[in-house]
MARVOMI-809074 format. One line per 10 residues: their letters; for each residue x, y, z of C-alpha. Coordinates in steps of 0.1 Angstrom, whole numbers. Each point is the difference from the previous one (the first is absolute). Last residue first. Example, Ala and Ser with C-alpha at 12.3 -4.5 7.8 and 13.67 -1.06 7.14 Angstrom:
<nodes>
sa) 137,-11,71 ~ -14,-34,7 .
</nodes>
This chain:
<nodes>
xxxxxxxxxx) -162,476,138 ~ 14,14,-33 ~ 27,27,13 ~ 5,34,-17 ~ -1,8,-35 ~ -14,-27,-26 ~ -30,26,-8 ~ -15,-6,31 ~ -31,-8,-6 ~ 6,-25,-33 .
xxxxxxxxxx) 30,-15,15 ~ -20,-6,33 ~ -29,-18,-20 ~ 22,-22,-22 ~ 14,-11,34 ~ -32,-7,14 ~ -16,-24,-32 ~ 34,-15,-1 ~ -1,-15,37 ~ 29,18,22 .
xxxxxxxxxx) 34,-6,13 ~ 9,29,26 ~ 19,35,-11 ~ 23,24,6 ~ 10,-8,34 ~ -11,-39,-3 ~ 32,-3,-28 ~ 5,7,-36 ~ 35,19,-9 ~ 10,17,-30 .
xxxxxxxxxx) 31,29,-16 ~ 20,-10,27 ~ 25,33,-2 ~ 19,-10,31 ~ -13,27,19 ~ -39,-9,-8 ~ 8,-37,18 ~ 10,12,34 ~ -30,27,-4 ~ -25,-32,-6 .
xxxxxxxxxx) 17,-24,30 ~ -6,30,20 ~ -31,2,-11 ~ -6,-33,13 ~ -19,-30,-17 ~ 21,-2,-34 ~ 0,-38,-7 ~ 17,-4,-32 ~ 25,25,-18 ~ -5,0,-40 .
xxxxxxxxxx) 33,6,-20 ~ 1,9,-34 ~ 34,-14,-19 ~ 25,17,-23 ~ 28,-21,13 ~ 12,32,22 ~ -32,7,11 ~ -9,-37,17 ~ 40,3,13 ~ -9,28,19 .
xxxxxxxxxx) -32,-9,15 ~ 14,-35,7 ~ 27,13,18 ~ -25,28,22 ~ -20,-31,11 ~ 29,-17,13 ~ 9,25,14 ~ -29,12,21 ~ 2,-40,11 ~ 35,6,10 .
xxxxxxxxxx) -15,29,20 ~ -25,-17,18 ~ -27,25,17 ~ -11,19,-27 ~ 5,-26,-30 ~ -14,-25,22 ~ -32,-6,-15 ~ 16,11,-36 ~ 23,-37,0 ~ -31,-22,9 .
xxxxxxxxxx) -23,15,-27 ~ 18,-13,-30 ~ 13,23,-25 ~ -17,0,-35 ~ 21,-5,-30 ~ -11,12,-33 ~ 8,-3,-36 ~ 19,-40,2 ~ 7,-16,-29 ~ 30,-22,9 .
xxxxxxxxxx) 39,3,-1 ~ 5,35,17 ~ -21,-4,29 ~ 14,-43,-2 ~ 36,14,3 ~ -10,27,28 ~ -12,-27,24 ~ -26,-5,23 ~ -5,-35,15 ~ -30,9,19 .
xxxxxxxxxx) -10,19,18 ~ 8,34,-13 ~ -25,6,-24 ~ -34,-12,13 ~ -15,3,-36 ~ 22,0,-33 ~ -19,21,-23 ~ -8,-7,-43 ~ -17,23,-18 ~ -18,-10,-34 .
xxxxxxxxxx) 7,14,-33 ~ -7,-29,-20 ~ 42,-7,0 ~ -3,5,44 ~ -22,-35,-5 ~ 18,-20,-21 ~ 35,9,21 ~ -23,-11,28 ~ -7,-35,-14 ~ 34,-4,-13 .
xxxxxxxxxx) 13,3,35 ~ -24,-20,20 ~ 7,-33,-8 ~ 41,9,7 ~ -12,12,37 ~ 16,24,16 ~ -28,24,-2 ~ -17,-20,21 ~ 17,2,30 ~ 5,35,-4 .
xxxxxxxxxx) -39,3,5 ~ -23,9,-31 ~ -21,30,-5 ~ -16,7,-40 ~ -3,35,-4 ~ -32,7,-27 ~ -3,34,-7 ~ 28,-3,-33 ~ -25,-23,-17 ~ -27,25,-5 .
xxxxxxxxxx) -31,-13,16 ~ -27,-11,-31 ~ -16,-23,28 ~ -3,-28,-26 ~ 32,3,-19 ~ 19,9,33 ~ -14,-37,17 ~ 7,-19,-33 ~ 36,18,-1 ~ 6,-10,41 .
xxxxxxxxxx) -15,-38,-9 ~ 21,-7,-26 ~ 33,15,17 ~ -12,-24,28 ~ -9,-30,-18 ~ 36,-11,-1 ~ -2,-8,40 ~ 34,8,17 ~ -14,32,10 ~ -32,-15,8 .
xxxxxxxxxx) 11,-25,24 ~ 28,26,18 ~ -30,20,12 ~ -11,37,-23 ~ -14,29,21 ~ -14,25,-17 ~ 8,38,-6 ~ -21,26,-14 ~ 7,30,-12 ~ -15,36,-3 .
xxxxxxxxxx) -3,20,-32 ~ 10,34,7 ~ -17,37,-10 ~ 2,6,39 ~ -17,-29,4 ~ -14,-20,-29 ~ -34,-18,10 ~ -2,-34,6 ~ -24,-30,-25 ~ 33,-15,-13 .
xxxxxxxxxx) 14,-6,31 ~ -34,-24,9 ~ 6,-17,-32 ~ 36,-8,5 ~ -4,-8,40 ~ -24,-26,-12 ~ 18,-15,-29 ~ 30,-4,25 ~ -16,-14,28 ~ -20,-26,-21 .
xxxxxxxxxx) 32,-13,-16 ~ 12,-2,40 ~ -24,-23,7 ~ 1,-22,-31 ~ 39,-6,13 ~ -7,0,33 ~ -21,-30,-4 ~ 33,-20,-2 ~ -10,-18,34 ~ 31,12,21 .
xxxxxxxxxx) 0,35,-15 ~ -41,4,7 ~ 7,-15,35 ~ 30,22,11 ~ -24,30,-14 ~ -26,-9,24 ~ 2,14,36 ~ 26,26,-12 ~ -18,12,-28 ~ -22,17,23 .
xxxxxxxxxx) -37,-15,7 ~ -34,16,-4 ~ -27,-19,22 ~ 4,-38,11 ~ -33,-14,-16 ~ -6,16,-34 ~ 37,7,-4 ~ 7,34,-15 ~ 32,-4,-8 ~ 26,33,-6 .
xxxxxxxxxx) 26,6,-20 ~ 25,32,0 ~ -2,22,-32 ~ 30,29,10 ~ -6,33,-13 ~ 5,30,-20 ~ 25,35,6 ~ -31,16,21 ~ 19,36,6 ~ 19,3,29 .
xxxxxxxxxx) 17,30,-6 ~ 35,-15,4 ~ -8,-34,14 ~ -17,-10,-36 ~ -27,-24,15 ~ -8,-34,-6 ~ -34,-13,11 ~ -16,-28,13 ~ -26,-21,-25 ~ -23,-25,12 .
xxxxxxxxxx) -6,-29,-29 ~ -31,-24,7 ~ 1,-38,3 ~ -28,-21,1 ~ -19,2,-35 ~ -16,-38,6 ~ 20,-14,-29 ~ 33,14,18 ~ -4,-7,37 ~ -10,-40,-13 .
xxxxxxxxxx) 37,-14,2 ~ 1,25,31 ~ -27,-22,16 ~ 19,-32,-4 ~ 35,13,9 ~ -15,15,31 ~ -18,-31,14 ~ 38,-19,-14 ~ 19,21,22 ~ -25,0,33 .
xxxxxxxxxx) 6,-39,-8 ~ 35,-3,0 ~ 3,27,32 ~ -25,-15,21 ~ 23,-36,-11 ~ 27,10,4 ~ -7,12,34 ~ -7,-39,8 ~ 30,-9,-11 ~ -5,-36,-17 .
xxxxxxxxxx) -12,20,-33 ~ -35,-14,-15 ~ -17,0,-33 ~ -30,-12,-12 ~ -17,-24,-27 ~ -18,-18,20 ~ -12,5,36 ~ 12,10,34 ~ 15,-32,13 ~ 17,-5,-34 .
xxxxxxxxxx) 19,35,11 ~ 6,-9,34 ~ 16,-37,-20 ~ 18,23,-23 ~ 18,21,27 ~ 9,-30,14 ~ 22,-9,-26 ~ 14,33,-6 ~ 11,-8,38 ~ 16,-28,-8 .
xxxxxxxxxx) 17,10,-31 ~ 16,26,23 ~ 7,-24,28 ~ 21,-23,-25 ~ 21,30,-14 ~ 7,13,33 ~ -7,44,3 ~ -36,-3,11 ~ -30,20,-2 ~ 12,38,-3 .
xxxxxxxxxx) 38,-11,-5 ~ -8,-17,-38 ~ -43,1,-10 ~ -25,-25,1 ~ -25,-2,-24 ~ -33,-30,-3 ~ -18,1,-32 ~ -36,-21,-11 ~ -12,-10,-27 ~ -31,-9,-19 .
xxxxxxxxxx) -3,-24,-30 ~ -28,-2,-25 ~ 4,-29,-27 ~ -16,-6,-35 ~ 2,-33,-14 ~ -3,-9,-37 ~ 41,-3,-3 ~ 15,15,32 ~ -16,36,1 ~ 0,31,21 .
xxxxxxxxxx) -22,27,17 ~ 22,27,20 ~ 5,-7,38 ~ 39,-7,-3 ~ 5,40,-17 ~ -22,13,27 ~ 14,-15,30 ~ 35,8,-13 ~ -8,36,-14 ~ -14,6,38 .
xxxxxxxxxx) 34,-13,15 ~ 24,19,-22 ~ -19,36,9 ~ 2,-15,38 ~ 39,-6,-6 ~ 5,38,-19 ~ 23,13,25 ~ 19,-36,2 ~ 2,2,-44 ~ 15,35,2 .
xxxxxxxxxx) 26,-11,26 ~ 10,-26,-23 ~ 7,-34,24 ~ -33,-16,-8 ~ 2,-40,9 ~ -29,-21,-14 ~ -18,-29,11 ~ -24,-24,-10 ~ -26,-27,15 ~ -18,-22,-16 .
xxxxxxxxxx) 14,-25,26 ~ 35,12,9 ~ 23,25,-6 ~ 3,1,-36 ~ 20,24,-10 ~ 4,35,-20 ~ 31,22,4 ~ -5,37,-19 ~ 16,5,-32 ~ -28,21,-15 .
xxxxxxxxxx) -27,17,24 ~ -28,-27,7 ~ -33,1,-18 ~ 10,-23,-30 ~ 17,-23,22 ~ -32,-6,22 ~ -24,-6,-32 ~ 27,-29,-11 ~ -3,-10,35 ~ -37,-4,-3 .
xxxxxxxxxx) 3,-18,-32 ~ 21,-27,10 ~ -24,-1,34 ~ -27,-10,-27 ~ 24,-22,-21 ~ 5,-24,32 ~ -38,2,8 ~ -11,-11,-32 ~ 26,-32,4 ~ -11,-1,40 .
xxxxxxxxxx) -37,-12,-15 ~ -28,23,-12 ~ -25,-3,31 ~ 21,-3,29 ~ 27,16,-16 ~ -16,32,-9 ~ -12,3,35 ~ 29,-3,18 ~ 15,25,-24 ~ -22,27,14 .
xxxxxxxxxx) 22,26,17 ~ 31,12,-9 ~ 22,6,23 ~ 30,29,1 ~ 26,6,16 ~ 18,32,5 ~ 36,8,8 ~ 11,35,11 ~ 41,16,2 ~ 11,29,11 .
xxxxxxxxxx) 37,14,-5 ~ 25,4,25 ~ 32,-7,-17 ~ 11,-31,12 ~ -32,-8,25 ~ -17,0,-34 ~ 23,-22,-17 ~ 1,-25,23 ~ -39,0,-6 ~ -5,-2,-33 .
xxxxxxxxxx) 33,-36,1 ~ -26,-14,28 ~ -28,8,-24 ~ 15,-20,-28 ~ 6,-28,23 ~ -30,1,16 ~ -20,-4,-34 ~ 22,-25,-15 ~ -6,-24,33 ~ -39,10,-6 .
xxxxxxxxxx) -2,-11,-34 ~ 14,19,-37 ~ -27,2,-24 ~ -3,-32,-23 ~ -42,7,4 ~ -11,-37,9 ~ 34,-13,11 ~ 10,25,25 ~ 36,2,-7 ~ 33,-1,22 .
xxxxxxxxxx) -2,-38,6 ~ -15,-7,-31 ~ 26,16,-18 ~ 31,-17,14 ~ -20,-35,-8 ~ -4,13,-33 ~ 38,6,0 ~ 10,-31,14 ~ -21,-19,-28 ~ 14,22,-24 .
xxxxxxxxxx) 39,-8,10 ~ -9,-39,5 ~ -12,-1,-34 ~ 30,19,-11 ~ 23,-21,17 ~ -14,-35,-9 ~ 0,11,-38 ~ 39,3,6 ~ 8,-28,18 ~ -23,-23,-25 .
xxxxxxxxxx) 25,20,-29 ~ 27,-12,20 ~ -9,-33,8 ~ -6,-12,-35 ~ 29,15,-15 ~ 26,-11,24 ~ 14,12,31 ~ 22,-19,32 ~ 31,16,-1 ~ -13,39,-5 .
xxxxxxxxxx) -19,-7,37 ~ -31,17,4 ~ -21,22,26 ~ -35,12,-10 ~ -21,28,7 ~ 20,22,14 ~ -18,29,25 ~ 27,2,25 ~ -11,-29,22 ~ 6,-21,-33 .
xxxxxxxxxx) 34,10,-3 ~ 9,-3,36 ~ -12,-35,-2 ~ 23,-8,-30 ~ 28,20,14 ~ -1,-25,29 ~ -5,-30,-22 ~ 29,7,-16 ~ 1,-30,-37 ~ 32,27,-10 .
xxxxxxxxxx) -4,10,-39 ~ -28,23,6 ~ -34,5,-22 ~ -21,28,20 ~ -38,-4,-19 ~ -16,36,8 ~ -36,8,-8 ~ 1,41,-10 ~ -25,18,20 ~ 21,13,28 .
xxxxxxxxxx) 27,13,-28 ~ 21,23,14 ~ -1,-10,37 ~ -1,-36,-11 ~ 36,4,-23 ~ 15,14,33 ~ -13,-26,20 ~ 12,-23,-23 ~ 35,9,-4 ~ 6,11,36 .
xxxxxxxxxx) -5,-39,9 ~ 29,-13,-18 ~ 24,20,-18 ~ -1,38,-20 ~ 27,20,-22 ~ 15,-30,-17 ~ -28,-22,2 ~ -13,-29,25 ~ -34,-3,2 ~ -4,-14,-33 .
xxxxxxxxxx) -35,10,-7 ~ -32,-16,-26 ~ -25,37,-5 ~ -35,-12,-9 ~ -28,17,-24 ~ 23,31,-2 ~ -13,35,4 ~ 19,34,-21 ~ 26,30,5 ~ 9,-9,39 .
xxxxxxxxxx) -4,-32,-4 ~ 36,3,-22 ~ 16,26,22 ~ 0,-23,27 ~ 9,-28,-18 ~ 32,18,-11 ~ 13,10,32 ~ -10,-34,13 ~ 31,-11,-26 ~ -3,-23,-34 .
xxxxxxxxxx) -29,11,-5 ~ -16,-25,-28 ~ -37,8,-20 ~ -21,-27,-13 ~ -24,3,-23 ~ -24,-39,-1 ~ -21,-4,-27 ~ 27,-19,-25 ~ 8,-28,28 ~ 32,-9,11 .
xxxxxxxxxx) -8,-3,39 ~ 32,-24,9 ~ 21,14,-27 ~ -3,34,14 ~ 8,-15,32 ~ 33,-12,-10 ~ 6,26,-18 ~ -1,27,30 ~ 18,-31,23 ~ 30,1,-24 .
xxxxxxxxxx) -4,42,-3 ~ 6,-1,36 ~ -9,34,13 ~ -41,-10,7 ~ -32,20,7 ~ -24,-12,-25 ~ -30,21,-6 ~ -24,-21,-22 ~ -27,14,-20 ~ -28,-25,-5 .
xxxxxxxxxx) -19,-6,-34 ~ -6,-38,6 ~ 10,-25,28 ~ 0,-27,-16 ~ 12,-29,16 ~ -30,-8,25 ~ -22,5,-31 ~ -29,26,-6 ~ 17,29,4 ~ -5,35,16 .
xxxxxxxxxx) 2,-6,39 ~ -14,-30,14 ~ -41,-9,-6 ~ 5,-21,-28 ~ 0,-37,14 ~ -21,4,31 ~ -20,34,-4 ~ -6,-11,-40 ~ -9,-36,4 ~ -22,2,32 .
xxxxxxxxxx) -15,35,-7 ~ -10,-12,-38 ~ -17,-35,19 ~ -17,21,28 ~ -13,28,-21 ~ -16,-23,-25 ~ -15,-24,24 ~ -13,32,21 ~ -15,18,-34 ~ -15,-36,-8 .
xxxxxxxxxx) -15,-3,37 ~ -13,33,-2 ~ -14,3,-37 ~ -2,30,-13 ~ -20,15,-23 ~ 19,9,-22 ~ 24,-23,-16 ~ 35,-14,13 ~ 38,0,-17 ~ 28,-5,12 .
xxxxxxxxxx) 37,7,2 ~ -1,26,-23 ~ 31,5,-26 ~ -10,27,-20 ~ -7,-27,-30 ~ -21,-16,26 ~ -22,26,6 ~ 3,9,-38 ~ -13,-37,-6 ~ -28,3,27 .
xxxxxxxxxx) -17,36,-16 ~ 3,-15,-30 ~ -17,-29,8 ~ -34,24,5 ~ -18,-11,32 ~ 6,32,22 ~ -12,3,33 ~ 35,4,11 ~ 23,-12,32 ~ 35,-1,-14 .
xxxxxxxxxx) 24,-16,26 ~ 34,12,1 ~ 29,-7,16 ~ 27,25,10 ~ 36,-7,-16 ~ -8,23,-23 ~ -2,28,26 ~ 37,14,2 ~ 11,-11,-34 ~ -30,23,-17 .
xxxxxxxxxx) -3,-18,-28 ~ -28,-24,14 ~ -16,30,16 ~ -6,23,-26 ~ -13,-27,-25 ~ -27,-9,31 ~ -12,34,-2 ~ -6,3,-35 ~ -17,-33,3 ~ -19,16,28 .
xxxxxxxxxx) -13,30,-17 ~ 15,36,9 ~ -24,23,4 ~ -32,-18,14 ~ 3,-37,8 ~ -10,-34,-18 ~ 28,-24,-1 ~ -8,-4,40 ~ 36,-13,15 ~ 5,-16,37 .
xxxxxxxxxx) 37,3,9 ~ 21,-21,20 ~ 26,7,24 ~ -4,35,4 ~ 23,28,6 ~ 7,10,32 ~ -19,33,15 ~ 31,29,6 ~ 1,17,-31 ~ -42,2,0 .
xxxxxxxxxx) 1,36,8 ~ 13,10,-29 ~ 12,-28,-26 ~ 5,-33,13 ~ 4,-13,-38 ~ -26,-23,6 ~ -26,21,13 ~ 8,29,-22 ~ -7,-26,-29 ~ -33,-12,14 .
xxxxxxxxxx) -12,35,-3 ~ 5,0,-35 ~ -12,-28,-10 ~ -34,7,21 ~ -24,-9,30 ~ 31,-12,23 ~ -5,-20,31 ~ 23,-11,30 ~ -5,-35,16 ~ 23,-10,27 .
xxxxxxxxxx) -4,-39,3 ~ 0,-30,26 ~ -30,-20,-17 ~ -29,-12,15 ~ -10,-13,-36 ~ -36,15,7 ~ 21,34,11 ~ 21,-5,-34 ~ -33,-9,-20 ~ -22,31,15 .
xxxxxxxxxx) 27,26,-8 ~ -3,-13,-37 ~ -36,4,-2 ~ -1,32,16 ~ 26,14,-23 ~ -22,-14,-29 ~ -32,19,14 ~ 20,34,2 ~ 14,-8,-36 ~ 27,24,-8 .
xxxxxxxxxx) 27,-30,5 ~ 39,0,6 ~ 3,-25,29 ~ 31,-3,16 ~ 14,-26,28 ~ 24,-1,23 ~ -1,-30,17 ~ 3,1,41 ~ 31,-11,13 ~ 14,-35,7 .
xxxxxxxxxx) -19,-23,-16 ~ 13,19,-33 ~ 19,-20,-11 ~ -20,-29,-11 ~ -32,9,-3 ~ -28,-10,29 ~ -38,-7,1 ~ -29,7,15 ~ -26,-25,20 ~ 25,-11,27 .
xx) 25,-4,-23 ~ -5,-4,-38 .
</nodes>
């Protein structure tokens, strides 16, 4: 005991990791009690079940990172997978039977304590728990086992167990002769007899330790190692050189060698302590490399990692121009937790806050810890920097749902700070920095909110997520409403059908175009409900027109590169033409070229044009128009985009443009529909290149159903419907 707690050999050094598997809330208290009474240096992590304590151990998930423990405290009792099961699992598993294990039970049956012992337990204590004896007993197992057994996989100084040994060595008298030295039956080695062949060899599998001649026929001195390090960074090295150089030695160990040895000078003894040395060394270096990039709580990657990684974002965005946005985000309320449930509460708390973060984030997106509870994120997928404020909210929210650590329910807030590449800053340090003080203006207004550092962000971020709020509710409060513009046959101009355009009748800001919310329906996914409603609308409405001219009119809807690639779309066309009882061949679904292109969308429209539906390519002509994909894809219908007829009287290129995609519309068996028609200029341009339809202000304005239905049934469908 020292100054009222008390040490274990080797591991004054660090903090003990230790494990306790135990479903008991009360029990976990007990035992977290004894190690602060004992005023020992620890890092406690706790598993309720067999099965969880497994993913622990193996560093499965998100745990591959946390170390594994040094002792581990066992309840026999558990859900699932009982402890003696469990404790079988680990002492023939060769990676955690070195572990110690102390069996904490409130069992008194001596068959409980005989299979304990049969499964190799290194103690055994009864429920409830006494401190002082739980302290004794953890000090005296900790002492012997993290002292004597505590080096790699063996439990002598001479055996060094089921190792695979590289040895890199062209002298078949030195290959024998340290065979010989480490003749044991657990041991595989494997000789290359060349760096050629070394190479190869870590490249197909790990080695425990790799022992190097530096001098071989295609490779000497230095170059050997660091060539061998590059390939293998994890592998401990051991160079063993027939010259005593103290300069190559040094230069070895700079390089990444663990050890330096002289052939002349080994024996059995020294070379298997040589050996055990390394590896011990090697893992201590690497946990040490670890902490140093690694927030120790959470195992995310620190601050240093963090810059780094954004450094590499943003060389790459002044490369090729791209955008870039980082976020960070605080949660709010671990003070409290560990003020009154201790930091070992606190620790799993955060742990399950990030977990909540990750599950929010897009997929393969950086993730550090940048300083205290605080995390940040790089975005550098243009869709994923649109939708930062989207992000943001699903953050807050996901971080402030209810959770548990044992019997203790937790509340967290959050808060999000953003900054964005070139608008804010274009320095990896500044740009963390000033997502940094977007948080703090952000904790200044409250919990749980959001905050750009650009100020106009912000109006913008927040006028966004107003919208996206109300428009989630547009639907259930019978919102939107359908006007209907008309298509015209240009020769005649009889009413040919019509174009259902959406409108929102927001109960605050008046009836909105698309264009002031569509971007935010297609960002949010709610475009997809959105435009479901749209096309079991326009159905029913169609369904309820008159014939004109002894002819069925059609109606065409708009369909947004999230529904087309949707598979609910074909489902929710025949649903909408079940219901409406609109024959299938009215229906003109409209999709841009952009669109079209897509492999999602392909099957879907080939789906749709085999139930009879039409299918249009809107705003033909700009964008990547092709004849292959006209005669490739389903495609009834293309509509030319407004731009091009505006100038057909003035522009002449413009005039032939038009006139091409006229021609080769008729000649690949296509109808044409000509957009925009304001002039009758425009109108006579387009009835002498035998346009069979046009829509357009000239012929007739977008109207609300009740009005169009109205002018169809007054004026026959002849003449213009104003």
């Amino acid at each position: 005991m020292v100054d009222g707690g008390f040490t274990i050999a080797g591991a004054t050094s660090r903090p003990l990791e230790i494990l306790l598997i135990e479903d008991n809330p009360g029990d976990v208290r007990l035992v977290v009690e004894a190690l602060r009474h004992g005023k020992l240096l620890h890092n406690l992590r706790v598993a309720s079940s067999g099965s969880e304590a497994l993913i622990l151990l193996r560093r499965e998930g998100m745990h591959a990172h946390h170390a594994r423990p040094d002792l581990i405290l066992l309840d026999l009792n558990l859900p699932g997978l009982s402890g003696h099961e469990l404790l079988q699992l680990l002492k023939s598993d060769p990676q955690l039977a070195r572990i110690p294990v102390i069996v904490l039970t409130g069992s008194v049956a001596n068959d409980d304590i005989v299979r304990a012992y049969a499964s190799h337990a290194n103690c055994y204590i009864r429920k409830p728990v006494d401190l002082e004896q739980l302290l004794a007993v953890m000090q005296n197992v900790g002492n012997f086992w993290l002292s004597v057994v505590s080096l790699p996989e063996g439990s002598s100084t001479e055996r060094l167990g089921a190792w695979r040994v590289l040895l890199v060595e062209d002298n078949p008298a030195d290959v024998r002769f340290v065979r010989e030295l480490l003749a044991q039956p657990e041991i595989e080695f494997f000789t290359a007899p060349r760096l050629a062949d070394a190479l190869q060899l870590v490249g197909e599998g790990s080695f425990t330790i790799a022992l190097v001649d530096p001098g071989l026929p295609d490779s000497s001195g230095i170059d050997t190692i660091s060539t061998l390090q590059r390939a293998a960074p994890l592998m401990p090295i051991v160079v063993m050189s027939g010259l005593d150089d103290q300069a190559l030695a040094l230069r070895s160990i700079q390089l990444g060698a663990q050890d330096y040895i002289v052939k002349s000078s080994l024996d059995r003894a020294s070379l298997a302590r040589t050996l055990r040395y390394a590896v011990e060394r090697k893992l201590v270096q690497e946990r040490l490399d670890y902490l140093a990039t690694h927030d120790g709580v959470t195992g995310l990657p620190n601050r240093q990692m963090f810059l780094e990684e954004l450094s590499q974002s943003v060389a790459a965005c002044h490369r090729r121009g791209h955008d870039a946005a980082v976020m960070m985000i605080a949660p709010s309320g671990i003070g409290r937790i560990n003020q009154l449930h201790g930091h070992d509460i606190g620790d799993m708390v955060l742990g399950s806050a990030v977990a909540r973060i990750r599950e929010v984030l897009p997929r393969g997106v950086f993730l550090a810890c940048t300083g205290s509870a605080e995390f940040s994120v790089i975005l550098t997928e243009t869709d994923a920097i649109m939708d930062t404020p989207r992000i943001a909210e699903e953050l807050i929210e996901a971080v402030g749902k209810p959770g548990r650590i044992y019997d203790k329910q937790f509340y967290l807030g959050a808060n999000v700070g953003m900054s964005l590449f070139s608008i804010d800053a274009e320095e990896p340090a500044a740009l963390l920095k000033c997502a940094e003080t977007a948080l703090y203006q952000s904790k200044s207004v409250g919990s749980n909110t959001f905050r750009f550092y650009s100020a106009q962000m912000n109006s913008a971020a927040l006028e966004r997520v107003a919208l996206e709020h109300d428009l989630r509710q547009a639907l259930e409060r019978d919102e939107f409403e359908l006007f209907y513009q008309p298509i015209f046959e240009v020769d005649g101009s009889r009413l040919a059908g019509a174009e259902a355009l959406l409108r929102w009748n927001h109960p605050t800001r008046g009836r909105l175009a698309p264009d002031q919310f569509l971007e935010v329906a297609e960002q949010s996914g709610l475009i997809v409900p959105i435009g479901a409603w749209v096309i079991e609308q326009a159905s029913r409405e169609a369904a309820t027109w008159p014939l004109v001219g002894g002819k069925a009119l059609h109606i065409a809807v708009n369909v947004s590169s999230h529904q087309s690639s949707s598979e609910e779309l074909d489902g929710v066309v025949a649903r909408a033409l079940a219901a409406s009882g609109l024959d299938a061949w009215r229906l003109v679904v409209e999709l841009t070229e952009h669109v079209m292109q897509s492999g999602e969308s392909r099957g879907t429209l080939a789906a749709l044009r085999a139930r009879g539906v039409k299918v249009a390519i809107d705003d033909f002509g700009t964008g990547f128009s092709s004849l292959a994909y006209l005669r490739r894809f389903p495609v009834d219908l293309l509509k030319i985009d407004r731009s091009f007829l505006a100038g057909v009287v003035e522009d002449e290129r413009d005039a032939a443009i038009v006139r091409t995609i006229v021609a080769m519309a008729s000649n690949l068996g296509l109808e044409v529909v000509a957009e925009g028609v304001e002039t009758q200029a425009q109108l006579a341009f387009l009835h002498g290149l035998d346009c069979r339809l046009a829509q357009g202000y000239l012929l007739g304005k977008p109207t609300d159903a009740a009005r169009f239905a109205q002018g169809v049934q007054l004026a026959g469908g002849r003449g213009v419907v104003r």
